[in-house]
C-alpha positions in Angstrom: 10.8 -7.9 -34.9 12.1 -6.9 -31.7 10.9 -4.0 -30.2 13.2 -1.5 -27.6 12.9 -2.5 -24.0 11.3 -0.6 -21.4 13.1 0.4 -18.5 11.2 2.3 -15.4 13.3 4.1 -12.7 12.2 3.8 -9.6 13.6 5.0 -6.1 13.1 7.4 -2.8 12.6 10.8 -3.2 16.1 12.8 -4.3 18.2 9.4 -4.9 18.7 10.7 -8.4 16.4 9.2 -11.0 16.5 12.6 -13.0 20.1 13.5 -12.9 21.1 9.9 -14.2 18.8 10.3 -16.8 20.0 14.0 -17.5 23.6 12.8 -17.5 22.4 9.7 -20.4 20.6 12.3 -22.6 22.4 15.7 -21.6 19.8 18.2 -20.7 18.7 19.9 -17.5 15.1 18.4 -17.1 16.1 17.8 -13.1 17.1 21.4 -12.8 13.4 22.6 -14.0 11.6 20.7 -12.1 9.5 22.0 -9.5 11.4 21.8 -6.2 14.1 19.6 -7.8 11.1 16.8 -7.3 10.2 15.1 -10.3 6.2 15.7 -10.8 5.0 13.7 -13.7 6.8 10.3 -15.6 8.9 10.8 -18.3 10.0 8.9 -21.1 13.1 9.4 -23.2 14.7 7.1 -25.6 18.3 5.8 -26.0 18.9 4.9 -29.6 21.3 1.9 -29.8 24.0 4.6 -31.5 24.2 6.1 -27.8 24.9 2.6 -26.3 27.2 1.9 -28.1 29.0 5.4 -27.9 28.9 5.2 -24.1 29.8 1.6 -23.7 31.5 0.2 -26.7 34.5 -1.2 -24.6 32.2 -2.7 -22.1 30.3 -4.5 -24.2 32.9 -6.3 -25.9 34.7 -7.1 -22.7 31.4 -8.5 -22.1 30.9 -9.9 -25.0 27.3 -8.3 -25.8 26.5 -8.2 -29.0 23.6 -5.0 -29.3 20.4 -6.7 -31.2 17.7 -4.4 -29.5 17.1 -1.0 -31.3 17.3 0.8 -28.2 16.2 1.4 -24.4 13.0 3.7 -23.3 13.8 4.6 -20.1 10.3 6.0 -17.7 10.9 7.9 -14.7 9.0 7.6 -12.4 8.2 10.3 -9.4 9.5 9.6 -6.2 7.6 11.6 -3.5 5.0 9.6 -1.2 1.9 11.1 -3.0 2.9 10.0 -5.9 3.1 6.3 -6.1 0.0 5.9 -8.1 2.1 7.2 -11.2 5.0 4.8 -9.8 2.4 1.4 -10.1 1.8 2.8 -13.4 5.2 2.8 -15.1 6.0 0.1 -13.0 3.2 -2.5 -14.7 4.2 -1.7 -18.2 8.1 -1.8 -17.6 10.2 -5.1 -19.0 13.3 -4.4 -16.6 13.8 -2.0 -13.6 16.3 0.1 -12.1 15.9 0.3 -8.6 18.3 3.6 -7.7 19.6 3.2 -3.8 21.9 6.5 -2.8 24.8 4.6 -1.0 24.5 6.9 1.9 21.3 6.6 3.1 20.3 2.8 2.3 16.7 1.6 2.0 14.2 4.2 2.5 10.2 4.3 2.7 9.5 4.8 -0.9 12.4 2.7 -1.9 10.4 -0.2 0.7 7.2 0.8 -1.7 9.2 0.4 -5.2 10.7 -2.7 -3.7 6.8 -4.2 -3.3 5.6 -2.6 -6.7 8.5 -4.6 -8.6 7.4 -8.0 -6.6 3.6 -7.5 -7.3 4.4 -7.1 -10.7 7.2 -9.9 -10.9 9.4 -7.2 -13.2 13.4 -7.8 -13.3 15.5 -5.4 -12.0 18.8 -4.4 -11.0 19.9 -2.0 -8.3 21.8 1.4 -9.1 23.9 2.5 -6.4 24.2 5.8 -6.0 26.0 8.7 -5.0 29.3 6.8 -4.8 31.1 10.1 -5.8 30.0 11.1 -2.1 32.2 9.0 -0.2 35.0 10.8 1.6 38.3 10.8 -0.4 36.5 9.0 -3.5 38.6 10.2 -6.6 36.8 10.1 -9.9 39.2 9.5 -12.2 37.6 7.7 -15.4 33.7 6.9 -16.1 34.0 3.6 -16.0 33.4 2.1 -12.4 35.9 -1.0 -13.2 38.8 1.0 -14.3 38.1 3.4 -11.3 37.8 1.0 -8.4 41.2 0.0 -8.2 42.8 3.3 -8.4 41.0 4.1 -5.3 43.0 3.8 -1.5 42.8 1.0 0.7 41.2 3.2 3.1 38.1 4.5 0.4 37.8 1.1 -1.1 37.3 -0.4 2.6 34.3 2.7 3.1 33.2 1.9 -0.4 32.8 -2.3 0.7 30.9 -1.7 4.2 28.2 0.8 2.8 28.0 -1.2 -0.2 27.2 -5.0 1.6 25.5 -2.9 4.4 22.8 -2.5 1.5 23.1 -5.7 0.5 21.6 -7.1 3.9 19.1 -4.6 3.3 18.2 -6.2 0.3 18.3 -9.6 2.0 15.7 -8.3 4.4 12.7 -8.2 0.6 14.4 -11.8 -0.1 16.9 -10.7 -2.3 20.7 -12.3 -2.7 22.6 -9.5 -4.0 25.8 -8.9 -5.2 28.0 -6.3 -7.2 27.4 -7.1 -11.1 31.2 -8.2 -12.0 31.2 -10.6 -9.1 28.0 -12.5 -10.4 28.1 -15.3 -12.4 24.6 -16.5 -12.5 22.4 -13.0 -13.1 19.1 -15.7 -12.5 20.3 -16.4 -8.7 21.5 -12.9 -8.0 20.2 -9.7 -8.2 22.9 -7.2 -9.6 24.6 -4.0 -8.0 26.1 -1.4 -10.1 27.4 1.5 -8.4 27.1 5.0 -10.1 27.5 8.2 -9.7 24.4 9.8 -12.1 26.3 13.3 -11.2 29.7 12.3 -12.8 28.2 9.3 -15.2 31.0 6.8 -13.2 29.1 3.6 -13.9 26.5 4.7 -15.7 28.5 2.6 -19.2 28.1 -0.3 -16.7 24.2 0.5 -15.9 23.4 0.5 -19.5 25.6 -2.3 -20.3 23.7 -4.5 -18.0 20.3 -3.3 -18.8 21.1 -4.1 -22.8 22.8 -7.5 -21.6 19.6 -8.9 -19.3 17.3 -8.0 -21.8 18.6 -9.3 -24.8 19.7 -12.4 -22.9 16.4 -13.3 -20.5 13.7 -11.1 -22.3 13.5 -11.8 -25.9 10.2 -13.2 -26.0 8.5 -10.7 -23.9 10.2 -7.8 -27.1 8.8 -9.8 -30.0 6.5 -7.3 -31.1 2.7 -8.6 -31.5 -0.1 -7.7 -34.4 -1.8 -5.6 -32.2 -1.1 -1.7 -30.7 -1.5 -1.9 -27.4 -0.6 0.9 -24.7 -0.8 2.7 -21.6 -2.0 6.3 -21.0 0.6 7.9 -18.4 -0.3 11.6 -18.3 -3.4 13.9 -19.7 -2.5 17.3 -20.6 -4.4 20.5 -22.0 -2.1 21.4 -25.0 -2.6 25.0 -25.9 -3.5 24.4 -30.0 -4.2 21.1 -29.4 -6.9 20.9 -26.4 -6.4 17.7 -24.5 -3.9 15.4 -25.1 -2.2 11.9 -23.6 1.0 11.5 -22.9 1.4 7.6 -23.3 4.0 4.4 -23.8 2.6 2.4 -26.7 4.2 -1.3 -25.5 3.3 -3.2 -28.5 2.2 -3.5 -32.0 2.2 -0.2 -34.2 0.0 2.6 -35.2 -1.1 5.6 -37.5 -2.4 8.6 -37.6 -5.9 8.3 -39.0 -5.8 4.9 -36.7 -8.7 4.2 -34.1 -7.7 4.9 -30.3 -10.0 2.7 -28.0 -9.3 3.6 -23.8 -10.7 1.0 -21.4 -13.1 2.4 -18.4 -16.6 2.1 -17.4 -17.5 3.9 -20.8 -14.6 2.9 -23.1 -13.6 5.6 -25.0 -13.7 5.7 -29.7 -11.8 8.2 -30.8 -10.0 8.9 -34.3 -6.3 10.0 -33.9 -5.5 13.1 -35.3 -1.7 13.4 -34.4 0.8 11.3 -33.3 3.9 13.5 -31.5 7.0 12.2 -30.7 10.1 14.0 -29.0 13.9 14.0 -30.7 15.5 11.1 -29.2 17.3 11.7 -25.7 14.5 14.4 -25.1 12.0 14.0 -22.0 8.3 13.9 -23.6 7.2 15.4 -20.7 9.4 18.3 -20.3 10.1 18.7 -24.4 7.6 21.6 -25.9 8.9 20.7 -29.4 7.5 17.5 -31.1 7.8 16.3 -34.5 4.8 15.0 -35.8 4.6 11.4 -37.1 3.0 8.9 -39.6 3.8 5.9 -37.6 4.5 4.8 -34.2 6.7 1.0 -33.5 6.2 -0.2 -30.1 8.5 0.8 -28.0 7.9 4.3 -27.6 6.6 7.3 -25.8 4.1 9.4 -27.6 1.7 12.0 -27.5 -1.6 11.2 -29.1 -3.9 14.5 -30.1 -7.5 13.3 -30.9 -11.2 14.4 -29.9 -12.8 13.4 -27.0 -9.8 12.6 -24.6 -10.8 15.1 -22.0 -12.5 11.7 -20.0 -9.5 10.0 -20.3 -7.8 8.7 -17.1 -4.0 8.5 -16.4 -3.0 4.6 -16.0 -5.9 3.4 -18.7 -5.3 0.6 -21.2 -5.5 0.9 -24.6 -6.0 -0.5 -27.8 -5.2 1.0 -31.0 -7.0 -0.2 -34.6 -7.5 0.4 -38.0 -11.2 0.4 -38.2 -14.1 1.9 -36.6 -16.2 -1.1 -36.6 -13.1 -3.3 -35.2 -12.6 -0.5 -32.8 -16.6 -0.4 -31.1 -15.8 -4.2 -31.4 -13.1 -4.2 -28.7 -14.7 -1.4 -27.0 -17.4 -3.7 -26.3 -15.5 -6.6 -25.3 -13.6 -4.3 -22.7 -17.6 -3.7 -21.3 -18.1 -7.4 -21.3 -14.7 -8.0 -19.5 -15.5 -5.3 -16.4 -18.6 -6.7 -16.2 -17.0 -10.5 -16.0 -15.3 -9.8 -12.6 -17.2 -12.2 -10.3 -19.6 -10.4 -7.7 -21.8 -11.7 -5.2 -25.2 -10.9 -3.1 -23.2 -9.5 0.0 -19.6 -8.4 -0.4 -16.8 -5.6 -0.5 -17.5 -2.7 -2.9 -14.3 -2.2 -4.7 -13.6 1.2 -6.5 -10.3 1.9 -8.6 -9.0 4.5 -11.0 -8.6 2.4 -13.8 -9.5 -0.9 -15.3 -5.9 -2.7 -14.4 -6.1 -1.2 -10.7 -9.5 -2.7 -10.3 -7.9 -6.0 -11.4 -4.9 -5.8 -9.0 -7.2 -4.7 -6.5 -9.7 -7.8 -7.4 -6.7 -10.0 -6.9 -5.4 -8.6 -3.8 -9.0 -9.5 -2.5 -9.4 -13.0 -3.4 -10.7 -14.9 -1.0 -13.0 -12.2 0.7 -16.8 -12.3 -1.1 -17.5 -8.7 -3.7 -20.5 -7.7 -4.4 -19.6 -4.7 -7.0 -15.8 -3.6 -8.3 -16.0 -1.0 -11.2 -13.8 2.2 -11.9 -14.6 6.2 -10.6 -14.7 7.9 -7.1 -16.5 6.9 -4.3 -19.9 7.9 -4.3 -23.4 7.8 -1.8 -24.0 5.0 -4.0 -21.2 3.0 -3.0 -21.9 3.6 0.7 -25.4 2.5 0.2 -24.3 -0.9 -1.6 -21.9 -1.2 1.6 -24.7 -0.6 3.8 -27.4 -3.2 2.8 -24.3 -5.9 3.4 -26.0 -7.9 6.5 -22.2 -9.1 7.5 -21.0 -6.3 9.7 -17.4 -7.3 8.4 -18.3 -5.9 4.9 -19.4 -2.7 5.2 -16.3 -1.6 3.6 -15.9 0.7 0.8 -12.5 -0.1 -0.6 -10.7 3.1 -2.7 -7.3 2.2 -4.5 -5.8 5.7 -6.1 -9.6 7.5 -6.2 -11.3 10.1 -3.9 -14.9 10.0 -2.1 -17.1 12.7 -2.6 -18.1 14.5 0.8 -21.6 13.7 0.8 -19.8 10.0 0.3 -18.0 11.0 3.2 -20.4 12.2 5.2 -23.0 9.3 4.7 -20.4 7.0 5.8 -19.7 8.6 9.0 -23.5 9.0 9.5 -24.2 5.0 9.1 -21.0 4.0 10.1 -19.6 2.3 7.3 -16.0 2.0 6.6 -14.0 3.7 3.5 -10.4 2.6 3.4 -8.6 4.8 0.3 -5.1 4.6 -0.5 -2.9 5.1 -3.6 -1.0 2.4 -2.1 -2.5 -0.6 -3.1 -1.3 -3.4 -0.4 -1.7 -1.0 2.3 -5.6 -1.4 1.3 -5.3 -5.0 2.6 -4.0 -4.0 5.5 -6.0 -2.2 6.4 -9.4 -4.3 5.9 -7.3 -6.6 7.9 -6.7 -4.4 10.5 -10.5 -3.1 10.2 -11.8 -6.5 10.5 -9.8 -7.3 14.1 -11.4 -3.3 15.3 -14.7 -5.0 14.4 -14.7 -8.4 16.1 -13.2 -6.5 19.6 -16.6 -4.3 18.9 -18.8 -7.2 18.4 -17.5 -9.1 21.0 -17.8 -6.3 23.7 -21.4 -5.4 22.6 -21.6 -8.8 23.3 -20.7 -8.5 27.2 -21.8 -5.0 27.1 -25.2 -5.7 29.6 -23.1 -8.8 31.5 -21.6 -8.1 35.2 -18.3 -7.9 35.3 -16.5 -10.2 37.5 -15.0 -8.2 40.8 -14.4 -8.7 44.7 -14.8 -6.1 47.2 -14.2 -5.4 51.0 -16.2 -3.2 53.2 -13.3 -1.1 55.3 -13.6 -0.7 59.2 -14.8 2.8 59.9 -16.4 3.2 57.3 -19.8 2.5 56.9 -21.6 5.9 56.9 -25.6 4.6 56.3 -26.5 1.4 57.7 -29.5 0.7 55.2 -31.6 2.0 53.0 -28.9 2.2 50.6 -26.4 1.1 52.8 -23.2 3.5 52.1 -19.6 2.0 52.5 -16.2 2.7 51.5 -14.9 -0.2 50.1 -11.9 -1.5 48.7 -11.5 -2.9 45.0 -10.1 -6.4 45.5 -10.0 -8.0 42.6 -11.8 -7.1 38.9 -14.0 -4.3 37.8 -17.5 -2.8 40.4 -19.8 -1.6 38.3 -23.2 0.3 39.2 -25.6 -1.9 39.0 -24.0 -5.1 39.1 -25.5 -7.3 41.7 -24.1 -8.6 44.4 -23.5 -11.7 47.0 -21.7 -12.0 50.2 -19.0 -14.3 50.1 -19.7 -16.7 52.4 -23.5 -16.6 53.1 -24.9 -16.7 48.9 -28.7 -16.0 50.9 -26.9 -12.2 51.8 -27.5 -10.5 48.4 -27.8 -7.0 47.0 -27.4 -4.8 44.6 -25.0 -1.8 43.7 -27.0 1.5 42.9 -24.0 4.2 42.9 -19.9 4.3 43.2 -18.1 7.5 44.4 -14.7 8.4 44.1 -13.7 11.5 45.7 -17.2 12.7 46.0 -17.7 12.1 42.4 -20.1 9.4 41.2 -18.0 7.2 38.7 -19.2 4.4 36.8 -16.8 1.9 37.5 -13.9 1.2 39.9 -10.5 -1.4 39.5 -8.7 -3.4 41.7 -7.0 -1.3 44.1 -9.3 1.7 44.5 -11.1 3.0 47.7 -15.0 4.1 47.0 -18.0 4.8 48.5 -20.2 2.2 47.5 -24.6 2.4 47.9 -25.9 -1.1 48.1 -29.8 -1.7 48.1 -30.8 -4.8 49.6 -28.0 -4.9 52.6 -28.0 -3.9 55.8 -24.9 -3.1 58.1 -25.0 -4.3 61.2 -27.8 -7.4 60.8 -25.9 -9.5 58.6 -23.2 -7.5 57.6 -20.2 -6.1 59.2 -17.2 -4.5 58.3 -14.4 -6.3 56.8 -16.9 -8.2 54.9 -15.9 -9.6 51.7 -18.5 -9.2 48.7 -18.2 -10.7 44.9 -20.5 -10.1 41.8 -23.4 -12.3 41.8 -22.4 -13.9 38.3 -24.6 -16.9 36.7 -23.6 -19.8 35.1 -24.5 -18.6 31.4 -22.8 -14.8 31.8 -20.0 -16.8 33.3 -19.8 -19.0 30.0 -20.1 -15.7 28.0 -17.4 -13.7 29.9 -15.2 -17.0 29.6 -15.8 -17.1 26.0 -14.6 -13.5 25.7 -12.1 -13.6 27.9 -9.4 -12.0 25.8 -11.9 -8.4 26.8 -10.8 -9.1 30.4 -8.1 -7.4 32.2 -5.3 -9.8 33.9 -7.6 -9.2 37.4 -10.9 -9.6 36.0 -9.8 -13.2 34.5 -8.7 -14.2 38.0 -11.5 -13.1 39.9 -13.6 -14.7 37.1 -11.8 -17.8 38.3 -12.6 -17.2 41.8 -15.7 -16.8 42.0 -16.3 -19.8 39.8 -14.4 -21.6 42.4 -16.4 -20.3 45.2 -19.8 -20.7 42.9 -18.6 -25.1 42.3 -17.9 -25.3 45.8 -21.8 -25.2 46.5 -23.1 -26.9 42.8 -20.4 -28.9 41.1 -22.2 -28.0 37.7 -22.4 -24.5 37.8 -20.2 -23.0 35.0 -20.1 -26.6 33.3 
């Protein structure tokens, strides 16, 4: 048997995911939605009658012959805060539509869709549109092919330069696109079909496409298995009906009277009670109508109404049986399967929403040691775990699509250990990436922390305003970084050394002075006058192991500092050929 494909819609904010599903099914879900921003996914399903209605001349100029029972489209939100509920349609879908408006190109959350169909390797082809938008574009017949040439010369050359100027973008993710009736081999080239979801002008082609691909390259992945298996996309409170899921069962079949099993840290049993289903070309998540079912055939959005669902989480696996005893069999094995991800004695702790994040986030992680990964918020728990690592580099609390509890929040800032949260689940690796250069710049400058710093000084004439006792001079910064209490030798004479007790600039104390500034240095040990005279040159007294260090860090050293270092190494050689070795 071969099931319906799933198709998720995916795009930047306002590019028209909605409206080009509102122009398939006929209803005014975009119009109700809360600031004309989709806020939940959707599913609706186009029987094969509607296919065929819409593209019947396509497909035999195509020469598709229609063997899948229909599509079930998901759309998917498009705002930034909402790309956890994009990963989620995204894992289960067979083929994509990746909706670009013509107009504005490539945008952030189109970049994001663009990575979520890679990480989840899911076919796709690219929707342009908004093609009713272009100045002088006449909209003369639904069908994109029989309205392209009807066009001017002058639209049609518009048309081609914002079309292929998306098509480098494209190139850019490692894509070679091309417009769908140009392609000859859909394997080597991904496939652009311009629309316009406000007039339904290529939509016929979108649809013919989608039906074509799938029948052609994903037969194996419809062949319906023995066993239900799903994914939860929203949980609702139901007035009459307490909570409820709004889900996508992807394979198998079910029942009401069936067993509903929901992977997390406690899988959930429950008995199903009701299995809702909208009319057909009716958003489940907009519909408040829903005729109540016997039977469910993968593929299909439904609600499922049973006890217990109230600790359900949106983007959970589940499995769906006929027994209880098979059902607290699985529920088990899902236990034995969190508990089977590899974790060591010192590593990352890893916290996702749901069982297949904490996978994806287990993957994205390979190679870097774990010591825990399981599902929920972060917790004081977790920062404890994090803390007891005795590598600096993982004391990392990693969060994909949870929250941390403020007393999480405020342990961490209290022992200093690092929570890096994002519903965007690469973004996570870059960031420990990122965290781990912050913290070997902070190692290596405690390192040199108590080390002089290499730096070359002049007394000025006129100024030497105490003799001894300190000795006060202005000076000026010649090379490197004078720092109190570095100590210090006399150029040429290494038996003339002292030590720097204060710096003022201005007639403010200051801990530190760069080449090119005049201060007022004190130096105990020296004396003005005896052995020292103005226009006397002085460099830090470094030895040969804080030379070695400073050498070995030398990517903490400003431009000056690493010459001076070099300088006074030269000066240092001059008088022990080994020093420094």
């Amino acid at each position: 048997m071969i099931r319906q494909p799933i198709v998720t819609v995916v795009a930047h904010v306002d590019h028209g995911k909605t409206t080009l599903l509102d122009y398939i099914r006929h209803t005014t879900v975009a119009a109700k939605e809360a600031g004309a921003i989709t806020q939940n996914i959707g599913t609706t399903q186009v029987p094969v009658e509607t296919i065929k209605k819409l593209c019947g001349p396509l497909l035999e100029r195509f020469n598709i012959k229609i063997e899948i029972p229909g599509l079930l489209f998901i759309d998917t939100p498009g705002h930034a805060s909402f790309v956890g509920m994009r990963e989620r349609g995204g894992s289960i879908a067979d083929i994509a539509v990746l909706l670009i408006d013509i107009n504005e190109g490539v945008k952030p959350q189109t970049e994001e869709s663009i990575e979520i169909l890679k990480r989840t390797k899911t076919p796709f082809v690219v929707a342009l549109n908004k093609i009713d938008k272009i100045r002088g574009w006449e909209n003369r017949d639904v069908c994109f092919l029989n309205n392209y040439p009807s066009q001017t010369d002058e639209v049609k050359a518009i048309f081609e330069e914002m079309f292929y100027r998306v098509v480098g973008d494209l190139s850019k993710y490692g894509f070679d696109a091309e417009r769908f009736d140009r392609i000859e081999d859909f394997t080597k080239k991904l496939a652009i079909v311009p629309i316009s979801a406000k007039t339904g002008e290529g939509v016929p082609e979108l649809l013919t496409i989608l039906t074509g691909l799938a029948q052609q390259y994903l037969k194996n992945r419809l062949t319906v298995g023995e066993k239900c298996k799903g994914l939860i996309l929203e949980v609702k409170e139901v007035r009459g009906l307490g909570t409820t899921i709004d889900t996508v069962i992807h394979d198998g079949s079910a029942k009401k009277n069936d067993y509903l099993v929901i992977a997390g840290n406690e899988p959930i049993v429950t008995k199903i009670k009701a299995l809702l289903v909208p009319e057909p070309l009716r958003d489940i998540r907009a519909e408040r109508k829903f005729k109540p079912i016997d039977k469910v055939e993968a593929a299909m959005g439904v609600k499922i109404v049973a006890p217990g669902l109230d600790k359900a989480i949106a983007g959970s696996e589940f499995m769906i049986v006929s027994t209880e005893e098979e059902a607290k069999t699985i529920a088990n094995d899902m236990k034995k399967e969190l508990k089977e991800i590899k974790t060591e004695e010192e590593g990352l702790i890893l916290k996702a929403s749901t069982i297949g994040g904490l996978e994806a986030l287990v993957h994205i992680f390979d190679g870097y040691p774990i010591k825990r990964a399981n599902i929920g918020d972060i917790t004081k728990k977790d920062i404890i775990d994090a803390e007891a690592n005795k590598d600096e580099f993982l004391r990392v609390v990693v969060g994909f699509d949870v929250s941390a509890t403020d007393d999480a929040v405020q342990m961490a800032k209290d022992k200093k250990i690092k929570i890096l949260d994002s519903d965007i689940i690469y973004r996570l690796k870059e960031g420990y990436e990122e965290f781990r250069k912050e913290k070997e710049k902070e190692i290596k400058e405690r390192e040199i922390e108590g080390i002089t710093r290499p730096a070359k000084f002049k007394i000025l004439p006129g100024c030497v305003f105490r003799a001894s006792n300190p000795a006060i001079v202005g000076c000026e910064v010649l090379g490197g970084l004078v720092r109190a209490g570095a100590k210090v030798v006399k150029q040429d004479d290494e038996n003339i050394t002292g030590e720097i007790k204060q710096i003022q600039s201005e007639g403010k104390n200051v801990d530190e002075a760069k080449v090119g500034d005049n201060v007022a240095i004190s130096l105990i040990g020296i004396s003005v006058g005896r052995h020292v005279k103005e226009g006397d040159i002085f460099i830090t007294d470094l030895t040969s192991e804080e030379y070695k260090t400073l050498k070995k860090y030398k990517d903490l050293l400003s431009e000056s500092e690493k010459a001076t270092l070099e300088e006074i190494r030269n000066i240092k050689q001059a008088k022990d050929k080994f020093w420094g070795v």
